[in-house]
N, C-alpha and C positions, 0 to 999 in steps of 0.2 A: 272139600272146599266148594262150596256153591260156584258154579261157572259165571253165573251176572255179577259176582262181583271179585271176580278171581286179581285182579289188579289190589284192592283191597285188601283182600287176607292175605296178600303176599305179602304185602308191606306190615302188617300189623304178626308174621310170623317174623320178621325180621327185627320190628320196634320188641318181638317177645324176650330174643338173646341177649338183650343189651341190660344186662349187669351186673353191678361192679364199675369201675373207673373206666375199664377197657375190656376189649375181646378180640377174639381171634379170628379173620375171616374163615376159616376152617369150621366156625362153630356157628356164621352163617348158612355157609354154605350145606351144610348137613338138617340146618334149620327148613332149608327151600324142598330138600326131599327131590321127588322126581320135577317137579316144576324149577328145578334148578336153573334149565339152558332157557329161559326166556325171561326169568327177570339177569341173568347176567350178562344176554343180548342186549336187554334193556340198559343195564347199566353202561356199555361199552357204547352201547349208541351215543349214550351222555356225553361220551368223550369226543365225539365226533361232532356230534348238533350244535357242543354250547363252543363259545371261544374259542375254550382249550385246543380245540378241532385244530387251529391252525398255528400253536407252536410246533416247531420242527423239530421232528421227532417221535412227538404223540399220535400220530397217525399210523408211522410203523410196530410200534410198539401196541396198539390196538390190533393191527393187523395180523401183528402174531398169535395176539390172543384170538383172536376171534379162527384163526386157524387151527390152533389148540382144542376150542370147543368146537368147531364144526368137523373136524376128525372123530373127537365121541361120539358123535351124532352119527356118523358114516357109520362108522364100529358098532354101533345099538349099546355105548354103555345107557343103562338105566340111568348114572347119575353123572353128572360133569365130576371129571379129577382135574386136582391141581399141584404140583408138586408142593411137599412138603414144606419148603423154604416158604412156596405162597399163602399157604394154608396158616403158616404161623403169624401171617402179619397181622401187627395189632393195630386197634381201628379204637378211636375213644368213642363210649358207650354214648357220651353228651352229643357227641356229631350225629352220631348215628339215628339218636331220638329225634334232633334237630332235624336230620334230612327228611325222616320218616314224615314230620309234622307237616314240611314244605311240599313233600308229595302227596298225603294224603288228599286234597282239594282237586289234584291234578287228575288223582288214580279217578277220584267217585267223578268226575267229568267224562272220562273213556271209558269207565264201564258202564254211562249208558251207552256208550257206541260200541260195544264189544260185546257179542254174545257167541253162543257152542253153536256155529253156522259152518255144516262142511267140517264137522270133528274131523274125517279121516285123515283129511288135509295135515292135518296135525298130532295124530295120533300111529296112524298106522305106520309100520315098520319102513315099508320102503319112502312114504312119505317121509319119515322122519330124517332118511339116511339123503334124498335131497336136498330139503332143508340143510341140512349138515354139508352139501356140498356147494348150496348158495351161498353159506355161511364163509367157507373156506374161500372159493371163488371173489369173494368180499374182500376178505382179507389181504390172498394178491395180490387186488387191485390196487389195498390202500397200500403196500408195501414201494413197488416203484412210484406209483403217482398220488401219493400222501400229498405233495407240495402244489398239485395242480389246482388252481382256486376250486374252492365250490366244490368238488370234489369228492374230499372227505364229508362235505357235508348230506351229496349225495347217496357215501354209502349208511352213513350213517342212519340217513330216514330209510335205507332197504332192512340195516340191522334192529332201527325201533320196529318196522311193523313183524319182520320174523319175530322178533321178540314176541311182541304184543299176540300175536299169532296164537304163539305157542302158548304163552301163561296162561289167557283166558279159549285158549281148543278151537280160536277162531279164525276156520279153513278162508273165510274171505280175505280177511286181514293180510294173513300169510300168502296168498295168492297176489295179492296187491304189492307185498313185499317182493315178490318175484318180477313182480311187472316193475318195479321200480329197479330191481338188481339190473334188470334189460335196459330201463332206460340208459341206466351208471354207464352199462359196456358200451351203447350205442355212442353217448359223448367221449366215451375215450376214443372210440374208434374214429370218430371225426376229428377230433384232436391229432389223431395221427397220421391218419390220411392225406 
């Protein structure tokens, strides 16, 4: 996959599984290959960014996941697992073209801002296995203080740019999402103090 426009062919690997009536996220998720953990960071950002961010409840339930996947990340699986039960759920193929359509506009916007700057960032082992404990570290955060305003939406924008980071190899991006993980802890800690 081309790196300038790795947001792009993600999405257009995703709009590929889609048919029949329905599908299995299990038959996404193997569609993503090793680029798995950053459009799924991506996705889980979503939950966090839009609205949803702040029914109660949706915060911890992101938070698990996203602890889920940044333990793989620790471990060096090459691809995100999901338990089987996850893996079976069915997702209708129309939604899924529909979504694909409303982000494509989005995706070709950020890949001109996203380019393979500072791959290792993103690529190398032990890089990856931080990443994966920013990831987790995220997730704690949203588990007790999911409810705290603004919050979740803070971690959210740390888990789009790891996301973004990782899918299109770009060590800036990812760097930025560290710096924003720092911001996250600094407001809780004021909060507590």
């Amino acid at each position: 996959m081309p790196e300038d426009d790795a947001l792009t062919a993600t999405l257009e690997r995703i709009a590929a599984t889609a048919a029949g009536p329905d599908l299995s996220l299990g038959r996404i998720l193997d569609a993503l290959e090793e680029r798995g953990y950053g459009p799924i960071l991506l996705a889980l950002s979503a939950f966090l960014i839009l609205p949803t961010g702040m029914i109660p409840g949706l915060p911890q339930i992101v938070g698990a996941a996203e602890i889920l996947v940044g333990a793989q990340l620790v471990v060096g699986r090459p691809r995100p697992w999901f338990p089987a039960r996850l893996r079976s759920t069915r997702i209708s193929a129309g939604l899924l073209q529909r979504s694909v359509a409303r982000a494509r506009p989005w995706a070709r916007r950020l890949n001109r801002l996203l380019s393979a700057r500072l791959a290792a960032v993103c690529v190398h082992p032990l890089a990856l296995r931080l990443i994966g404990v920013g990831v987790i570290f995220a997730g704690l955060l949203l588990i007790p203080f999911g409810l705290v305003p603004l919050l979740p939406f803070a971690i959210g924008l740390t888990t789009l740019l790891l996301g973004l980071g990782l899918t299109a190899r770009d060590g800036v991006v990812t760097l930025i999402g560290f710096a924003a993980l720092a911001w996250a802890m600094a407001q809780i800690a004021s909060r507590l103090l």
